[in-house]
Phi, psi and omega in degrees: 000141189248149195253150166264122166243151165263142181233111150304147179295274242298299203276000186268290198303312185308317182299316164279359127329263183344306157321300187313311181339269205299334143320295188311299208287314163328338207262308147329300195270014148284302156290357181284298212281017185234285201322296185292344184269325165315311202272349185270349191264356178211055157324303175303318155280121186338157177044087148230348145325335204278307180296343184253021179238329146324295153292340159294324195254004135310308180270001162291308194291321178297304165283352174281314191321308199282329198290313177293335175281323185280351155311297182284339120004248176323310169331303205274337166319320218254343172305171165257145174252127196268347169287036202293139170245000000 
C-alpha cells in the first residue's frame, strides 16, 4: 500500500519564504562585508570609519532580522494548516 503524504501550499510557500530570506539577507551581508573590507583598505584617508561602521551595523542589522523572520516563519510552519493537497 503506498501512503500518501500531503504537503500544504502553506509549508511550500513558507519554506520559500525562508529561502528568499536567507538570499536577501546573504546578499546584504555581502555588501555589509565589501563596506568594511573598503573602509579598512583606505586606512589612510580621512573618513574612512564611516564604510566601516556602516557595515557592522548593517550586517548586525541584517542578522537579527532574518534570524527573527525565519523564527517567526518556523513557528508557523509547525501549525497545522487545514488545507492540504
Amino acid at each position: 500500500m503506498i501512503i500518501h503524504r500531503s504537503i500544504s501550499l502553506k509549508k511550500i510557500w513558507l519554506w520559500c519564504l525562508i529561502i528568499a530570506c536567507g538570499l536577501m539577507s546573504a546578499y546584504l551581508a555581502f555588501i555589509s562585508l565589501v563596506s568594511v573590507w573598503i573602509g579598512l583598505g583606505h586606512m589612510h584617508q580621512a573618513g574612512f570609519w564611516v564604510p566601516i561602521i556602516f557595515g557592522i551595523t548593517l550586517l548586525m542589522i541584517v542578522s537579527y532580522i532574518c534570524f527573527q523572520a525565519s523564527r517567526y516563519i518556523l513557528n508557523h510552519i509547525k501549525e497545522e494548516n487545514p488545507v492540504n493537497i
